[in-house]
Rosetta silent file (secondary structure, phi, psi, omega in degrees, C-alpha in Angstrom):
SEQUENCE: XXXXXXXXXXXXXXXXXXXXXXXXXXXXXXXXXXXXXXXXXXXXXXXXXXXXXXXXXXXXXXXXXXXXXXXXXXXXXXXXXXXXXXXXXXXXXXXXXX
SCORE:     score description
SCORE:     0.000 S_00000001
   1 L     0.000  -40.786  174.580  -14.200   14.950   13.450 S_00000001
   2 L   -48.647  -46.978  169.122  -11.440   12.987   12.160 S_00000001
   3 L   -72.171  -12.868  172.232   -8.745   13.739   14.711 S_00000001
   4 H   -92.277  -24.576  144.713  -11.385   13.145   17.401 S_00000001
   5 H   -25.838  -36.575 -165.214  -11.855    9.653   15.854 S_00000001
   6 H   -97.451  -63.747 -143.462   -7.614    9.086   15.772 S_00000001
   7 H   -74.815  -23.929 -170.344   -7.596   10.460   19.286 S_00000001
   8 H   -97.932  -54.124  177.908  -10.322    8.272   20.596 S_00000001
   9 H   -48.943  -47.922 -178.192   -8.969    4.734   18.738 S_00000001
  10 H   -53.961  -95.290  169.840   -5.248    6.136   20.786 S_00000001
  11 H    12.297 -115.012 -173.505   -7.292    6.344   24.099 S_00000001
  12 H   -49.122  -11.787  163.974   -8.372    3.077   24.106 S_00000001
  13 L   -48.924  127.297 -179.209   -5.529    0.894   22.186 S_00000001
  14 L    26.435   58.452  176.588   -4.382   -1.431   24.963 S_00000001
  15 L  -162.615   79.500 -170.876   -6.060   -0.181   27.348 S_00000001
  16 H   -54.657  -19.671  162.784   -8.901   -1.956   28.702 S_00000001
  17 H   -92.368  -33.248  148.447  -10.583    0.267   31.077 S_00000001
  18 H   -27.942  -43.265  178.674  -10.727    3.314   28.632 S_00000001
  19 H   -45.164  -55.704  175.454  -12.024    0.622   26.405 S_00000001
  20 L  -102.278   77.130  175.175  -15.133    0.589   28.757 S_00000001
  21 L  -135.416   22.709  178.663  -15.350    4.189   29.684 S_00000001
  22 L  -106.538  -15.121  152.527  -16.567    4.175   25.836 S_00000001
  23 L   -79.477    5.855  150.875  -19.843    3.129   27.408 S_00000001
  24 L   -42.557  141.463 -159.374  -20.497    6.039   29.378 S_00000001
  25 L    75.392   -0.484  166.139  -23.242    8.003   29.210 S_00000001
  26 L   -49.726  -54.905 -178.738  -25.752    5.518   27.998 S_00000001
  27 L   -20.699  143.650  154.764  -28.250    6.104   30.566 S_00000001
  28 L    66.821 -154.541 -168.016  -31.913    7.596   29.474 S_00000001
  29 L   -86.065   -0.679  172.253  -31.959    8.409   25.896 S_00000001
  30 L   -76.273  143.930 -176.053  -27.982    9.302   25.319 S_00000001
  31 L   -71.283  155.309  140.383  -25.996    7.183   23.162 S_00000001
  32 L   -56.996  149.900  173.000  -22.434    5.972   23.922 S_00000001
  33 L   -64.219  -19.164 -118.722  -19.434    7.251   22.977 S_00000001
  34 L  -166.107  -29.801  142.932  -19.165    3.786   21.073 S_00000001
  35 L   -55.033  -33.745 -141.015  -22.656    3.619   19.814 S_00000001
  36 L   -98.550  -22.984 -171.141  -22.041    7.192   18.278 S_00000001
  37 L  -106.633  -18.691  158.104  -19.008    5.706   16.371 S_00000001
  38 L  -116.180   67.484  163.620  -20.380    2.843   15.305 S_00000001
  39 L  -139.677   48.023  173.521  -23.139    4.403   13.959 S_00000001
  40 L   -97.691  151.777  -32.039  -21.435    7.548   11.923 S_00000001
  41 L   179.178  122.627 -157.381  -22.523    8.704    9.311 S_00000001
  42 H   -44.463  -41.364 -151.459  -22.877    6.159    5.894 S_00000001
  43 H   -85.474  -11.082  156.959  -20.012    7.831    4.402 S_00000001
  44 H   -53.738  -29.265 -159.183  -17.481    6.444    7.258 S_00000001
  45 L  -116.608   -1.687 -157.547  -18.244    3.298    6.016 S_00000001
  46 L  -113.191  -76.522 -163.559  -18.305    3.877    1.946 S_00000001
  47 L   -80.623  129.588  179.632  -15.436    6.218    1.354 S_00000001
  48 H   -47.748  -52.035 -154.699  -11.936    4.690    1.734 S_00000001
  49 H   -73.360  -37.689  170.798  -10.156    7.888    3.150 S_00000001
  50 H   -78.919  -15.437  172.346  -12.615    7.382    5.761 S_00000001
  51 H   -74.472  -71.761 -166.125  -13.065    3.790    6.740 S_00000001
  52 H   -23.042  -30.589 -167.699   -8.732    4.370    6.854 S_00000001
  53 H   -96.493  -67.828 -167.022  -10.229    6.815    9.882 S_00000001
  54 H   -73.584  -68.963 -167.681  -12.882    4.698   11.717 S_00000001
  55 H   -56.816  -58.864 -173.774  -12.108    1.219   11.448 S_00000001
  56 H   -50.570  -12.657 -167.294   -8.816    0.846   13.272 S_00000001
  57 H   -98.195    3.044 -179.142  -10.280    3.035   15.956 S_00000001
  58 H  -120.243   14.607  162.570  -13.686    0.546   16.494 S_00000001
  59 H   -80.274  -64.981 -143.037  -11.112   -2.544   15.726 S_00000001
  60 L   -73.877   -6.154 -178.937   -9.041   -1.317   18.829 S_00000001
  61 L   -77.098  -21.209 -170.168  -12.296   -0.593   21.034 S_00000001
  62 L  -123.877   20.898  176.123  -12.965   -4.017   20.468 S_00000001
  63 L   -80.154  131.207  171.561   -9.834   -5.979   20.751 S_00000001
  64 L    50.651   40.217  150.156   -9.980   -8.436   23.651 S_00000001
  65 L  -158.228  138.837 -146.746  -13.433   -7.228   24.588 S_00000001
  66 H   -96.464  -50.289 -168.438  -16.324   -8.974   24.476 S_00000001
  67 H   -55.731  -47.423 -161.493  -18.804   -6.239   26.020 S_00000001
  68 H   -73.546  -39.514 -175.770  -17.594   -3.323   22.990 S_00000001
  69 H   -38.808  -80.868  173.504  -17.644   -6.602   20.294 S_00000001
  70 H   -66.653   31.357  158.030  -21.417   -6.925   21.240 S_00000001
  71 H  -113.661  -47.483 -163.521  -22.347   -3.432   21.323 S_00000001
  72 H   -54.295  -45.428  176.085  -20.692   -2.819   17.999 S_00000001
  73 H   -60.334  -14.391  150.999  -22.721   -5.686   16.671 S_00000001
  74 H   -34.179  -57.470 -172.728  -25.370   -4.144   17.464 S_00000001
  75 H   -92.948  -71.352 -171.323  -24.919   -1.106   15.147 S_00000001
  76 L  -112.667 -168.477 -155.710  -23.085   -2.669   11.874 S_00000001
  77 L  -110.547  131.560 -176.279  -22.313   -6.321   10.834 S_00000001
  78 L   -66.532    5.274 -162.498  -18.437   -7.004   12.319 S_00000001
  79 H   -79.584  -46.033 -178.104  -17.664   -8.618    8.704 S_00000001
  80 H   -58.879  -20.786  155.145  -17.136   -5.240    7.585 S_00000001
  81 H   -77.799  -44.728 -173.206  -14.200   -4.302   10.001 S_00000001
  82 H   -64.532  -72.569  174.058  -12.716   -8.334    9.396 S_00000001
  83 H   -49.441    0.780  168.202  -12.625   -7.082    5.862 S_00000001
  84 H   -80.394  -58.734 -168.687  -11.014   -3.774    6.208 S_00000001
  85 H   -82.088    7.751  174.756   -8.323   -5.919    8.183 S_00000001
  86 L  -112.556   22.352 -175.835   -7.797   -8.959    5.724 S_00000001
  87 L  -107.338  -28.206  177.184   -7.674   -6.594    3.183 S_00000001
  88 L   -85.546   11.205  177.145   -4.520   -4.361    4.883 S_00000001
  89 H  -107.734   -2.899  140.283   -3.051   -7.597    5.732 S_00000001
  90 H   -75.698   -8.210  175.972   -2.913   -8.196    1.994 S_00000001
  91 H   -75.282  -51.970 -142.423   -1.375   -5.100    1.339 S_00000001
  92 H   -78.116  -85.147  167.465    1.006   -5.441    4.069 S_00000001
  93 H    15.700  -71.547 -173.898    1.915   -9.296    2.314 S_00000001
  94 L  -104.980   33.869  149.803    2.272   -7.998   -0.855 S_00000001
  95 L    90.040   19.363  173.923    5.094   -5.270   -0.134 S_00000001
  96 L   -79.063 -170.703  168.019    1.921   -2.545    0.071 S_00000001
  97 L  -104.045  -12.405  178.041    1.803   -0.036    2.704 S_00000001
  98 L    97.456    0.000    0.000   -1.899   -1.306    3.917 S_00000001
């Protein structure tokens, strides 16, 4: 599950129409590809080795798009990805690796 996490945040890094091919499949009662990730599975969101896995890949789904922003919001509260990133940008600051 992890590398299809890494593989899907690659996909979609600066690249705005992958970005919304992450809403495919929505129709009737199937989720999104983009629902499905940000709604995984409490321990995505708890354990460090694993936010290190998820968050960069539903930051980059939602850079410079407002439709993935408000779907995300949807699922979890966005404070929790702005803290994942002002916390590696304190890392990065203070001569960490992030």
């Amino acid at each position: 599950l992890k590398w299809c996490v890494v593989l899907i945040g690659l996909y979609v890094v600066c690249n705005p129409n992958n970005q919304q091919r992450l809403h495919w499949g929505g129709g009737g009662e199937g989720q999104t590809l983009l629902s499905k990730l940000s709604s995984m599975p409490f321990q995505y969101f708890c354990d460090p080795s694993k936010k290190e896995v998820l968050f960069p890949t539903l930051i980059v789904a939602c850079l410079d798009n407002e439709t993935n922003k408000a779907a995300i919001e949807e699922d979890l509260n966005p404070e929790l990805l702005a803290c994942f990133l002002r916390e590696k940008m304190r890392a990065v600051e203070s001569g960490g690796e992030g």
